[in-house]
N, C-alpha and C positions, 0 to 999 in steps of 0.2 A: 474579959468576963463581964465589963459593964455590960459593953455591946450587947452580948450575948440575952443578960438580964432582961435590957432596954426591948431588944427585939421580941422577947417573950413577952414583955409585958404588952404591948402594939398588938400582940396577936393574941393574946389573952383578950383584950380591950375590943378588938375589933369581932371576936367570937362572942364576945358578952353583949355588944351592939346588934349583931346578927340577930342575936338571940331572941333581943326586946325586940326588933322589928317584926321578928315571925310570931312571937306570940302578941302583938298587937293585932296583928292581920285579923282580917276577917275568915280568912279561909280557915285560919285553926278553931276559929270560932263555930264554924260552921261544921267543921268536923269534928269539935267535941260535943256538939249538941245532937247534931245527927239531923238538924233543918236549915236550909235554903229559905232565908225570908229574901221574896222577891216583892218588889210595890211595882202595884200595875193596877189601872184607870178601870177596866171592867167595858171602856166606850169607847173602841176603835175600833170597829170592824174592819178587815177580818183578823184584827191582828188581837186584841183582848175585849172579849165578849162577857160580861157576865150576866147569869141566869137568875137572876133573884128569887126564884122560886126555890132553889135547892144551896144560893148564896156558892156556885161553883164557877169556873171561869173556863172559855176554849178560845181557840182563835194557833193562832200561827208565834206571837207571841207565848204564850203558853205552854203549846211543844219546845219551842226551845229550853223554856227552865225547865222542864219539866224532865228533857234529857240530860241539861247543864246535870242538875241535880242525880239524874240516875250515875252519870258517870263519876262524882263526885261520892256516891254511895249513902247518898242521905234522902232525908224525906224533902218536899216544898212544902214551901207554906204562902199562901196570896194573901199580901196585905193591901185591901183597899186604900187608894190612894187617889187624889185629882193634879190636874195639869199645873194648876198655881201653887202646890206645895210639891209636888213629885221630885226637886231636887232636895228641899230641904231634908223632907223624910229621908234620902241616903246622908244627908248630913249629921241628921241626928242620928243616926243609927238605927234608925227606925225598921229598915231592912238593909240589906246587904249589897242589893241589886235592885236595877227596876231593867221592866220591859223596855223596847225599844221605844226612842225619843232622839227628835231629832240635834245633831251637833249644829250647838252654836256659842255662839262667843260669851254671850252672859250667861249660859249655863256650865260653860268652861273656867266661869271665873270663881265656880265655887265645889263643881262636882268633875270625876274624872270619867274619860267614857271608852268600851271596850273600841277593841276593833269591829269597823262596820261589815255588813253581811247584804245590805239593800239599799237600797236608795229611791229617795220619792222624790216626786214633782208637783210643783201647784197651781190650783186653777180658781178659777170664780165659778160655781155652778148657781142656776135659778132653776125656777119650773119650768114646764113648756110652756104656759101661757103667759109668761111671763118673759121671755126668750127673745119676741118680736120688740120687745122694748129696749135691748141694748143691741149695740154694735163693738165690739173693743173695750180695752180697761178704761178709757176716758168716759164713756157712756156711763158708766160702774160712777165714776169721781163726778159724782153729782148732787146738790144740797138734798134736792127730789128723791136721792137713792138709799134706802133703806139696806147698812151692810150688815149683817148677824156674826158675829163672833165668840169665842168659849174664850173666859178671863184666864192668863198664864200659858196658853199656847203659844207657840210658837206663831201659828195663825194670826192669831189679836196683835202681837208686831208689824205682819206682813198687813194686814187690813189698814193700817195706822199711817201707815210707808205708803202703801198704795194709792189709798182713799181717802187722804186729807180733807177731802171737802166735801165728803159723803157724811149723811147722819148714819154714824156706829152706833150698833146700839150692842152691848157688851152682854153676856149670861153669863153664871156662872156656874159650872161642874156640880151634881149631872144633867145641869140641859147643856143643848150643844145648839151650835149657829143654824146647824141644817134644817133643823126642828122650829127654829122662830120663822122660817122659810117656809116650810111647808105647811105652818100654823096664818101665815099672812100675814105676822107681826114684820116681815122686813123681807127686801129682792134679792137681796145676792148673798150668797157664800162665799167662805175658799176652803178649799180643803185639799188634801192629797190626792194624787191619779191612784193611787190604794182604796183610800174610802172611798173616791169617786166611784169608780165602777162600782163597789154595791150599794150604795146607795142609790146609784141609776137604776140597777136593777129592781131592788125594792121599793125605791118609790118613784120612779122616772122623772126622777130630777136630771134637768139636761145643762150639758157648758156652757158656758156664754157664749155668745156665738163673735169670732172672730178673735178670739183670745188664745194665745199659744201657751202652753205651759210656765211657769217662771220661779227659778228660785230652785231647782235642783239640788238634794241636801241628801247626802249620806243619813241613814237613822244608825242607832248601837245602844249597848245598853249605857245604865247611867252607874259608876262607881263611886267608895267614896274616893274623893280626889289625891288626899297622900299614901292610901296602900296600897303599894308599887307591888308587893308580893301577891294580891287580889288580882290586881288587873294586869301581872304578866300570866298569872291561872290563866284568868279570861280569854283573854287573846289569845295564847297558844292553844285554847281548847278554840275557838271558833278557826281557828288555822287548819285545823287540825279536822273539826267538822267541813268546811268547808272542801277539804282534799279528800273526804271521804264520801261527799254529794249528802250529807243532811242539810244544808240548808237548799239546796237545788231540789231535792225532792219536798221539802214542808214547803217552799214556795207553791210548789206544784199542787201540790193539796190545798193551797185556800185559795189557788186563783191568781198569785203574784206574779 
């Protein structure tokens, strides 16, 4: 009869524990509210764009939650956010989710991240008139070499790594590296083969020349890191979109 006791009590215990997990989540949160707060930048073409005239947001990014959220049967909601606080904000609770960002180790050490769906690659881009001045990344890692980077990217790491002996000069969110570039304040960039191409497009900023891609990085979204019931959602929903061709077809649509 103890036994018996003992073991109900274990599964009593263990159902009462379930319990507190699920109502801490986020996902119940989000379903008794009826919104999706997702944090996203507004400045990654094509992936979060925003329009400041109407304060709305599109991009490739943005179809995502925007379907996350329809299948979840709730409304979204886009909370402006920048690149040097973008983890905190899912820390604090600030939103629920953010757009994609790319996995890396110090942002592993504090936030958790869905399964990935893309992956990018990184380059140094200049102008064209400026083009005939470098040859390879050593040409880039020069005191003479003016590198532009956005504070809390990812990027401002790789610039650091790269170009030790380049004058950095840092911006902070919303201006961005490309833009000190095109203004003549500094020579090189780096940025993703994503932004890359539109950015070439819209303002014919070209590669460096003799520079091969580097640093290949899964993107995904960003969670908080201990709601294990959030981010088995997540995942089994991009599984799931994934086998259905949504993200193969919103690639398709901005150009990915």
């Amino acid at each position: 009869m103890k036994k018996l006791l003992k073991a109900a009590a274990v599964a009593a215990l263990g159902l009462t524990m379930a319990g507190a997990v699920s109502a801490q989540s986020a996902l119940n949160e989000i379903l008794n509210t009826g919104v999706l707060k997702v944090g996203t930048t507004g400045d990654w073409n094509p992936m979060t764009v925003k329009d400041p005239a109407t304060n709305s947001y599109k991009g490739f990014d943005i179809d995502i939650m925007k379907e996350l959220a329809k299948d979840l049967g709730v409304e979204v909601e886009f909370v402006a956010t920048d690149w040097k606080t973008l983890v905190n904000g899912v820390v604090a609770g600030q939103y629920h989710i953010t757009g994609s960002a790319s996995i890396s180790a110090p942002r592993m050490k504090a936030a958790g991240f869905s399964e990935s769906y893309i992956s990018v690659e990184i380059m140094p881009f200049t102008t064209a008139e400026l083009a005939s001045k470098f040859s390879g990344y050593d040409s880039i890692n020069q005191p003479d070499v003016k590198v532009a980077t956005t504070l809390g990217t990812t990027f401002e790491a790789l610039v650091r790594e790269w170009f030790p002996n380049a004058d950095i000069k840092v911006v902070e969110a919303p201006a961005r590296g490309y833009q000190e570039v095109l203004a003549g304040r500094a020579d090189v960039f780096i940025t993703s083969n994503i932004e890359g191409s539109t950015l070439k497009e819209k303002f014919g900023v070209v590669q460096v020349p003799d520079t091969a891609p580097r640093a290949p990085s899964p993107i995904a979204m960003l969670l908080p890191q201990s709601d294990q019931v959030w981010i088995n959602y997540v995942n089994n929903w991009v599984k799931l979109k994934k086998a259905k061709g949504f993200f193969d077809g919103n690639k398709a649509k901005w150009g990915l």
